[in-house]
Rosetta silent file (secondary structure, phi, psi, omega in degrees, C-alpha in Angstrom):
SEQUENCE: XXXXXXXXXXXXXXXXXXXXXXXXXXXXXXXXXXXXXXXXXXXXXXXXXXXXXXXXXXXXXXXXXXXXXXXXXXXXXXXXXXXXXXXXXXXXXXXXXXXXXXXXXXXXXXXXXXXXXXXXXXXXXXXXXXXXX
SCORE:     score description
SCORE:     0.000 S_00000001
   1 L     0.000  138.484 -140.646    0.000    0.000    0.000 S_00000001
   2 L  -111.003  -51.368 -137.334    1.543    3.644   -1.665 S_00000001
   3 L    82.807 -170.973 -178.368   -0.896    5.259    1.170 S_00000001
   4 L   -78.852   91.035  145.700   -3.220    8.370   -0.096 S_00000001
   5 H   -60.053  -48.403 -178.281   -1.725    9.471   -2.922 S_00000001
   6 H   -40.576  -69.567  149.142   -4.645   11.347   -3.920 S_00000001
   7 H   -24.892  -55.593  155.180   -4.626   12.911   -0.536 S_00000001
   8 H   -29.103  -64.708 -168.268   -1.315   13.975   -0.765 S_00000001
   9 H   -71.414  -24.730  154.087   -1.642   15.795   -3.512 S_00000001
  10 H   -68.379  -25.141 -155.004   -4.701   18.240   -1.997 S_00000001
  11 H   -93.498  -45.581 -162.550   -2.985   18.783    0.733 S_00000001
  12 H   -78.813  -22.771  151.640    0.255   19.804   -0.941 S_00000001
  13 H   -61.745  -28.209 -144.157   -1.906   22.001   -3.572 S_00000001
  14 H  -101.303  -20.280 -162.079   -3.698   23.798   -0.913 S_00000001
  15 H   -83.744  -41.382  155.545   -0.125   24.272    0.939 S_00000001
  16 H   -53.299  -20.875  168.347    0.894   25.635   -2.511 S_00000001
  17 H   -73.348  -46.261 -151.442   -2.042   28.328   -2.705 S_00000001
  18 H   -83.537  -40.388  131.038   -1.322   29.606    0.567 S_00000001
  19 H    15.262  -70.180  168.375    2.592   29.606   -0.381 S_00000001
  20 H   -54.047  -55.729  172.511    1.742   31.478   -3.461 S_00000001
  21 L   -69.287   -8.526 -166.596   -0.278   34.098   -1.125 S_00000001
  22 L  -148.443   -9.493  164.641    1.842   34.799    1.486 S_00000001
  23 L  -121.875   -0.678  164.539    5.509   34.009    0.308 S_00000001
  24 L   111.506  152.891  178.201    5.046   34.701   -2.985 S_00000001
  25 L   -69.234   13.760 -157.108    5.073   32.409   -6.374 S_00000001
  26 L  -145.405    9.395 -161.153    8.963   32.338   -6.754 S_00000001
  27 L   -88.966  158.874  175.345    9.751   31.870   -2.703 S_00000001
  28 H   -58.525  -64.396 -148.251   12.261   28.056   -2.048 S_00000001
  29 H   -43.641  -61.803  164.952    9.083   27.020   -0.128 S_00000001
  30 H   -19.877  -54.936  172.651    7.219   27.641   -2.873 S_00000001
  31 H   -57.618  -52.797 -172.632    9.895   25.863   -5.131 S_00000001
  32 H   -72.598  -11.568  167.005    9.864   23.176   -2.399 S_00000001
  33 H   -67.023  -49.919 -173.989    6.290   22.462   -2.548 S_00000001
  34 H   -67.038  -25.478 -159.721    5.570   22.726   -6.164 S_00000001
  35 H   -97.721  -49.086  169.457    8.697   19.588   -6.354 S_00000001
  36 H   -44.307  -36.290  164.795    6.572   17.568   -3.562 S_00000001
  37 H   -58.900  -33.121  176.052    3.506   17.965   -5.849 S_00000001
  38 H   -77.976  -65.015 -162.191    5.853   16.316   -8.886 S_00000001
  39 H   -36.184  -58.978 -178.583    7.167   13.945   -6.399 S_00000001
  40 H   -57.062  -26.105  173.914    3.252   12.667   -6.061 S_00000001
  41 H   -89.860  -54.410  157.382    2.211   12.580   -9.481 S_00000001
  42 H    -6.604  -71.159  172.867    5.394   10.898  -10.177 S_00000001
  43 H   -49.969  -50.154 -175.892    4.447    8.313   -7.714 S_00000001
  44 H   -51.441  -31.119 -177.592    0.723    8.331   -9.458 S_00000001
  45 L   128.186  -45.190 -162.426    2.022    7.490  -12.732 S_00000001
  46 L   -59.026   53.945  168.462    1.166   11.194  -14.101 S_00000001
  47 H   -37.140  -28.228 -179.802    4.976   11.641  -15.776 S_00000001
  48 H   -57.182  -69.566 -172.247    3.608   14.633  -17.876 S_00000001
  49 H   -48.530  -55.690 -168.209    2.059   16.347  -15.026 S_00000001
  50 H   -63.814  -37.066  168.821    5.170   15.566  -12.393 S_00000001
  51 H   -39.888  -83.459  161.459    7.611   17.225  -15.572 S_00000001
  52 H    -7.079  -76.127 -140.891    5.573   20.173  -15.299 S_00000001
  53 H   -93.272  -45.585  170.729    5.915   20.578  -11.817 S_00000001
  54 H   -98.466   31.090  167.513    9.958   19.927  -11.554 S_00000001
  55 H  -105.651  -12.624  176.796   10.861   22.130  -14.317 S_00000001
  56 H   -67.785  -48.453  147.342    8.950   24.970  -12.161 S_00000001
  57 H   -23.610  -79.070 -162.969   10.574   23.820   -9.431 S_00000001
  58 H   -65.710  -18.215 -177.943   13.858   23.879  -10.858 S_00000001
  59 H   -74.549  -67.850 -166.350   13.446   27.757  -12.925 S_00000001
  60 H   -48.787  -48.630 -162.164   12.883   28.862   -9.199 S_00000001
  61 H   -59.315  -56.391 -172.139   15.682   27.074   -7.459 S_00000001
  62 H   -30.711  -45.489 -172.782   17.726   28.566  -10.185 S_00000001
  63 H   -70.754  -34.519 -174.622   16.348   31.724   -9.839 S_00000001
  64 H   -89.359  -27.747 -162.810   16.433   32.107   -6.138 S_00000001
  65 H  -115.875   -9.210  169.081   19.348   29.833   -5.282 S_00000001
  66 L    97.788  154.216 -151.097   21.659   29.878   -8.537 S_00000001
  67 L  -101.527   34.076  147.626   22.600   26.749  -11.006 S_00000001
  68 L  -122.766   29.459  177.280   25.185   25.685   -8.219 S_00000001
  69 L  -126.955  138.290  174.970   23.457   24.859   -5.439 S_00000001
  70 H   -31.003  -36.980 -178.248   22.995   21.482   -4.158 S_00000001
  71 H   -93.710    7.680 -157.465   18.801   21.779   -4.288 S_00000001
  72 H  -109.542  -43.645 -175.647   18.855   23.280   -7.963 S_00000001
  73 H   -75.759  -34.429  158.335   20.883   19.345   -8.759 S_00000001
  74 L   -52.310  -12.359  141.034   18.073   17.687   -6.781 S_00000001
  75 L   -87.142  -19.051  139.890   15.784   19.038   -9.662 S_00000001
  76 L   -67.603    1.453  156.033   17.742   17.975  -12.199 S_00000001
  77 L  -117.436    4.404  148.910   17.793   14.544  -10.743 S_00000001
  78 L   -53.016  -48.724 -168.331   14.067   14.381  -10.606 S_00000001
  79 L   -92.174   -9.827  152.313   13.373   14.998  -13.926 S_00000001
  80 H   -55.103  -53.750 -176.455   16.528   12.128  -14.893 S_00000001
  81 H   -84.431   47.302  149.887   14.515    9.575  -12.783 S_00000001
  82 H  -131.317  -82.444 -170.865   11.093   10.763  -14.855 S_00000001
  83 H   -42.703  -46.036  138.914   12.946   10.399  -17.878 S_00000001
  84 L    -1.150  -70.877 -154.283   14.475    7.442  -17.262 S_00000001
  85 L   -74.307 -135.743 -133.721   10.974    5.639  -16.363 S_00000001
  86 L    21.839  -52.368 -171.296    9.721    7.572  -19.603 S_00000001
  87 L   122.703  -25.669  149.956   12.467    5.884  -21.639 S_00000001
  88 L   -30.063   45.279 -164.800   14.054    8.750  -22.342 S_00000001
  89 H   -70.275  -25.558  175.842   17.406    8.305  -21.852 S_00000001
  90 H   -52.649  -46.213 -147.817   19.525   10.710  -23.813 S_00000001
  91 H   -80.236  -28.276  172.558   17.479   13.351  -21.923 S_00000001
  92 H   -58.261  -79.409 -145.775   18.187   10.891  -18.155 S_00000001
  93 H   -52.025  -46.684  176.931   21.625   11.047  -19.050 S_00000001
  94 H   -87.261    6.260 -168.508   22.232   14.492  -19.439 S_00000001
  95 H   -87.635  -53.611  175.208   19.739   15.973  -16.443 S_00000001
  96 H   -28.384  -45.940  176.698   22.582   13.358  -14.723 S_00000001
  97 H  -101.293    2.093  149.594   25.877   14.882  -15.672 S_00000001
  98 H   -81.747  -24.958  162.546   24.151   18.363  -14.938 S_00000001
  99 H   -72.083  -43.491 -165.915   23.331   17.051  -11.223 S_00000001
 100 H   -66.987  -37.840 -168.980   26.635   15.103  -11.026 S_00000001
 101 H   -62.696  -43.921 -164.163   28.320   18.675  -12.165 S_00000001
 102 H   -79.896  -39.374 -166.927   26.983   20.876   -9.039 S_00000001
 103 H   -67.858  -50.780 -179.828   27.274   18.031   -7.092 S_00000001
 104 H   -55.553  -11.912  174.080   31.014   17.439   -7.296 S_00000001
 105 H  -109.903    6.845  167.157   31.532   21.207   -6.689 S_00000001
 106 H  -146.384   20.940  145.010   29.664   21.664   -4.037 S_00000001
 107 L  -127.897  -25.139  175.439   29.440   18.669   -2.325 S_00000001
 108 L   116.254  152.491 -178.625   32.705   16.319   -3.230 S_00000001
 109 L   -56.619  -29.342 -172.653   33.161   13.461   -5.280 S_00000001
 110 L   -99.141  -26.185  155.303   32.664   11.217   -1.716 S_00000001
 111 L   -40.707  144.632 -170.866   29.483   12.459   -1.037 S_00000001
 112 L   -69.281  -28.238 -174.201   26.696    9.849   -1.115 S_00000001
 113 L   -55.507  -51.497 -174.408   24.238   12.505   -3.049 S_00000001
 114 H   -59.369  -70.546 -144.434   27.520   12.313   -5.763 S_00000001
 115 H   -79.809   23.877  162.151   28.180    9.011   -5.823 S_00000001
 116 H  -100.772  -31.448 -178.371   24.310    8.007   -5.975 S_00000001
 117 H   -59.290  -65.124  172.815   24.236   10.347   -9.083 S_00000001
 118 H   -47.074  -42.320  171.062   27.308    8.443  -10.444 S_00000001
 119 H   -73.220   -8.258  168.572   25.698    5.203   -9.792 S_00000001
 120 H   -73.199  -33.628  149.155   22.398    6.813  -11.956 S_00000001
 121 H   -23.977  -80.796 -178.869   24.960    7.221  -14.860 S_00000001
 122 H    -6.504  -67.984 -160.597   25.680    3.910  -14.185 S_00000001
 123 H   -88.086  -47.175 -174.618   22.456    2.388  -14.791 S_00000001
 124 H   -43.601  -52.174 -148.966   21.422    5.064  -17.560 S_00000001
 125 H   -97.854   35.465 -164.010   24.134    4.159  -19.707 S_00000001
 126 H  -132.774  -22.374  146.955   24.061    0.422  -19.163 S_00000001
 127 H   -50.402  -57.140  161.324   20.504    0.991  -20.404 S_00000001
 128 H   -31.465  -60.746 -172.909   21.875    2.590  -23.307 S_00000001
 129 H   -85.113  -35.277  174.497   23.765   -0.073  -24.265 S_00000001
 130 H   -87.298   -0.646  165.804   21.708   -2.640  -23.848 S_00000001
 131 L   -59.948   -0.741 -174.591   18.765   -0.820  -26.069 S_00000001
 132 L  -122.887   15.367 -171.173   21.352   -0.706  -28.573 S_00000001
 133 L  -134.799    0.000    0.000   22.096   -4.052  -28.730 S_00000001
């Protein structure tokens, strides 16, 4: 049992209106909300919808926090693991080596956040190969 998806996902809309109203549509919270809303339609199945929802996520992190920070590569490895199940891999692979990139400067090569990215390579491009075989 997933639990209330369904559920989830009102509550984390309505927590996004009020978000919108009082820290503004561009605020992290804001950012961080709208990527909890992707997380659930992810989980639901809705890949379209959850896309949506982390590239908005990710124009904000950019915007507020800059294309080197550690929570701006946690939207670019959302939308690798949506591409991924999508099938998409060219498009996994590089939201990967754009996450792997911030991550190695601003967390180290020995962090687990890097080297879970590096093992997401891994698996992309072992996909890769065998879809090509």
């Amino acid at each position: 049992d997933k639990g209330d998806l369904d559920g989830a996902l009102v509550m984390h809309k309505k927590c996004l209106a009020i978000e919108e109203k009082t820290l503004g549509k561009e605020s992290l919270s804001t950012a961080i909300t709208i990527n909890n809303i992707g997380l659930v339609m992810h989980d639901k199945g809705d890949l379209d919808g959850a896309l949506v929802m982390y590239k908005k996520a990710l124009a904000i992190r950019e915007k507020t926090l800059g294309k080197q920070s550690p929570s701006t590569a946690r939207s670019y490895n959302n939308i690798a693991s949506l591409m991924y199940k999508k099938g998409d891999l060219d498009d996994a692979l590089k939201m990967l080596n754009q996450c792997l990139a911030i991550r190695e400067k601003t967390l180290g090569s020995d962090h687990p956040d890097t080297v879970n990215t590096n093992n997401g390579i891994a698996i992309v491009e072992q996909a890769m190969k065998n879809n090509s075989t």
